[in-house]
C-alpha angles and dihedrals in degrees: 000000000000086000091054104044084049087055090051098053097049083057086052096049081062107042094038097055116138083246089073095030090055087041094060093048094050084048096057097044087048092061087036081062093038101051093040103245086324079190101081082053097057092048091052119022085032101060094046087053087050094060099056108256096125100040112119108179089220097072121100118271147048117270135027131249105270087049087051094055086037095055093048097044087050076070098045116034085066143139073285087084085044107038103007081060091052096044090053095051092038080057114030107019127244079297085079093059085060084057092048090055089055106055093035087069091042098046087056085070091036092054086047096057099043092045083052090059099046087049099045084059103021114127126223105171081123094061086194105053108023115188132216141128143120090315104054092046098054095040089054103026089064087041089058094037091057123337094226086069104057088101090064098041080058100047101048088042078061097053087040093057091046089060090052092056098047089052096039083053100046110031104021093038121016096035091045093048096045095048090051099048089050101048088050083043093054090041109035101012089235103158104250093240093057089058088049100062096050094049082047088063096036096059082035090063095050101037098060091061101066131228093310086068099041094050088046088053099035090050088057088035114053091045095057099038088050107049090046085051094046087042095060103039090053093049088052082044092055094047086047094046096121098060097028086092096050079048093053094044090039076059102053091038091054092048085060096041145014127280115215121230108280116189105306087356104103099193138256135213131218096265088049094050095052090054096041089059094040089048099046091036095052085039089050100039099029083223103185091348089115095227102112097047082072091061099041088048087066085055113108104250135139082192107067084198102057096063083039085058089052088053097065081069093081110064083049100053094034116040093016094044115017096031100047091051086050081054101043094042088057099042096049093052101046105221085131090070096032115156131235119290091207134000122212122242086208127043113221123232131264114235132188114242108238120243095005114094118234090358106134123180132179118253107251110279130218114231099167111142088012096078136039130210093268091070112105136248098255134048145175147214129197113228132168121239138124125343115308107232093200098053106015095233125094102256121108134174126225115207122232127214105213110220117192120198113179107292082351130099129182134162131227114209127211132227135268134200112236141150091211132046114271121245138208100204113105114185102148098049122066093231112104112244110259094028118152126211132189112252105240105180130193102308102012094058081055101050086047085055086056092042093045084061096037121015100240098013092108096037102058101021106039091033089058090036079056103053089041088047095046095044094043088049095055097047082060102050092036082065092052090046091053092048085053095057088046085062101043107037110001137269086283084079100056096085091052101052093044085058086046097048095049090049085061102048080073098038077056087054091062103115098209088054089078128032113157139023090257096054078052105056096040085063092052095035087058102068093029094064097043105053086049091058090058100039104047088062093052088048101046086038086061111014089113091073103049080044091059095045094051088056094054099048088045096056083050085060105046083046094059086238091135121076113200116195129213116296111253132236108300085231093055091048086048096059108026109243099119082092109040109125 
């Protein structure tokens, strides 16, 4: 596994160069321009579409509009707001949350845009199962463009769809189950693959059943799962009122200079902040990744914009909302910056690893008489060694196994890539060399936020938030996955790859696949950044067009053109049956 994830990381070095990451920005600030700030729209038009006052059962497709939002934001309102939020301040420090903020705004114009086009070429001669997405767009939209293109339209709408199930197998299914599974193993000491079975024949459940079924769940899911989270993050918030502004403005002042290394916070600088936010945002929201297109072309519409407008929703709710509570209830309750919970009298030693080049581990350290039981399977220690690649600075951690043996403790260190030998002495930081922390990951650093303001909170809540957004998010990318395959190979391949698909969510729950936050992030970055690579040149190909069109819908509104009716019952919303014929 250590090969591969290598591997991973050299292709992420790549993808994930300031060049794309500024790309994507400008691209988002050009359709914010051309649609004429598209996100008043969406917090306006597009709630009143939500909410059912424009849903006529006799328009094409399968679900209405508040199933469509609540199918792509299954994908999206994930343990990405739990974990994805922990990993970008561990890493980048609270800078990274400004950033978030920015490209949520901007992503609400991006995923306007994207959801236009798929709607604009989207095909619902199954009324049942509607089809649409980045691939379609770009496979007819060249055909149509000029025949003798209609090759290359295929075969970009393929690697399109290649993209979509890397990403569909590595950040909406693998770093959902493993988060999940860790955060149940360090609360309730359920082994993770066991965890990982019975999430395996949850999804399973739902996912046979198609869109109509996933819109149906997701409709009675999302709200629910949003509004306990929320609950529970306002009412930390509130007992935490008197440092949440020094937060907020702690946020704005990292995101324009560095922050040093506090206690198990090892330091970021401006530029890693920066990428941090743009990396976790884009892997939170899917901005201009192409994903959630495939769940609003299922929505019942005879106007491709309007559904395009609901989609500008999401960013909002997820990255502006969700995200930025995740951020301030961490932040508040400064688990970021923990200290140690033990420091060693004696440092161990670094040792070379044998046969690995410029591999370097600790020897194995006794801690008898220095832990208790209560301590967790997994530590860390903070060293100094080549350029971190993750921060910028040159501080690293090296994760501990904890092995307990009747009254005795040790820890087993693994190992770390450097050119230069590692070293345990720590002057310029204001953490005390040999001191052990405990290695709080994605969703567990988060429930240990909520714990550290009320004793249980984080165990129970965000314990259960994690297993309902996990489940909700890969139902929703299982679904992407499946419209991929449909493109690719026929809807003769769908049954295989949901077996498939399930059978990973419990390879994910292996505990030795994934060690460290950085292991973790390389998995989800992966299949982020290429499927942004394939998407932003289908949307800036053919932006003119969902421009167009948004202008167009836009002057029919402003013209009163449109009659919207009374909303219908919520319940009815909810479960779709406002447009059953």
């Amino acid at each position: 596994m250590h090969g591969l994830m290598e591997i991973i990381e050299a292709i992420n070095d790549i993808i994930w160069a300031d060049t794309v990451l500024y790309t994507v920005l400008a691209t988002g600030v050009l359709f914010t321009v051309w649609s004429g700030f598209c996100q008043y729209r969406a917090l306006t038009h597009g709630v009143a579409v939500t909410r059912g006052k424009y849903d006529d059962p006799g328009d094409p497709g399968a679900i209405n509009h508040f199933q469509a939002l609540s199918a792509a934001l299954s994908a999206t309102v994930g343990l990405g707001n739990i974990g994805g939020v922990a990993l970008a301040i561990g890493l980048g420090g609270p800078g990274a949350i400004f950033w978030m903020w920015v490209v949520g705004a901007v992503g609400m114009a991006l995923k306007t845009t994207e959801v236009t086009l798929a709607m604009l070429y989207r095909n619902t001669d199954d009324p049942d199962n509607p089809h649409g997405g980045a691939m379609w767009v770009v496979s007819k939209g060249l055909a149509k463009w000029n025949p003798g293109l209609a090759w290359l339209g295929k075969l970009l709408g393929g690697i399109f769809c290649v993209t979509l199930l890397v990403s569909a197998v590595t950040g909406g299914n693998m770093f959902q189950s493993w988060n999940v599974a860790d955060i149940t193993h360090q609360y309730f000491g359920v082994p993770q693959i066991a965890t990982g079975i019975v999430l395996a024949i949850l999804v399973g459940m739902v996912i046979l059943g198609g869109i109509k079924r996933i819109g149906a769940v997701a409709g009675r899911l999302v709200p629910v799962m949003c509004a306990l989270y929320l609950i529970a993050a306002v009412y930390v918030l509130i007992m935490k009122i008197d440092v949440v502004p020094s937060m907020l403005a702690l946020i704005v002042k990292s995101a324009f200079s560095p922050l040093e290394a506090q206690g198990a916070f090892i330091g970021g600088t401006l530029g890693y902040a920066f990428l941090w936010g743009m990396k976790r945002a884009l892997f939170s929201n899917e901005a201009g990744q192409g994903s959630a297109p495939i769940a609003h072309s299922a929505a019942k519409t005879s106007e491709p914009v309007r559904e395009a407008v609901v989609s500008g929703l999401e960013p909002f709710i997820d990255t502006i909302v969700v995200c930025t509570l995740t951020a301030l209830v961490i932040l508040t309750s400064g688990i970021w910056k923990r200290g140690p919970e033990a420091t060693l009298d004696v440092l161990p030693q670094v040792v070379a690893v044998e046969g690995e080049v410029n591999t370097w581990t600790l020897e194995t350290t006794d801690v008898t008489g220095l832990i208790d039981d209560n301590w967790t399977d997994t530590v860390k220690i903070i060293v100094t060694a080549d350029s971190n690649p993750q921060t910028g600075n040159s501080l690293h951690s090296i994760t501990g196994i904890v092995r307990h043996d009747g009254d005795a403790a040790v820890i087993e260190w693994k190992r770390l890539k450097s050119n230069t030998e590692p070293s345990l002495a720590l002057d310029k930081t204001d953490v005390a060399s040999g001191s052990i922390f405990f290695d709080y990951k994605g969703a567990t650093l988060t429930a240990k936020a909520f714990d550290n303001v009320t004793e249980g909170l984080g165990k129970w809540l965000v314990t259960l938030a994690a297993w309902l957004f996990a489940i909700s998010t890969m139902i929703s990318w299982s679904y992407y996955g499946e419209q991929g395959m449909v493109y690719l190979l026929g809807q003769r391949s769908v049954t295989p790859y949901k077996y498939v698909y399930c059978a990973l969510i419990i390879v994910a729950a292996i505990p030795q696949l994934v060690s460290t936050e950085a292991e973790l992030d390389a998995l989800t970055s992966l299949g982020t950044g290429l499927m942004l690579l394939a998407n932003i040149p289908i949307m800036l190909i053919f932006g003119h067009q969902a421009m167009k069109a948004y202008h167009q819908y836009i002057g029919k509104l402003k013209a009163g053109e449109f009659h919207p009716h009374a909303a219908p019952k919520i319940t009815d919303v909810i479960s779709g049956e406002d447009v059953q014929e």
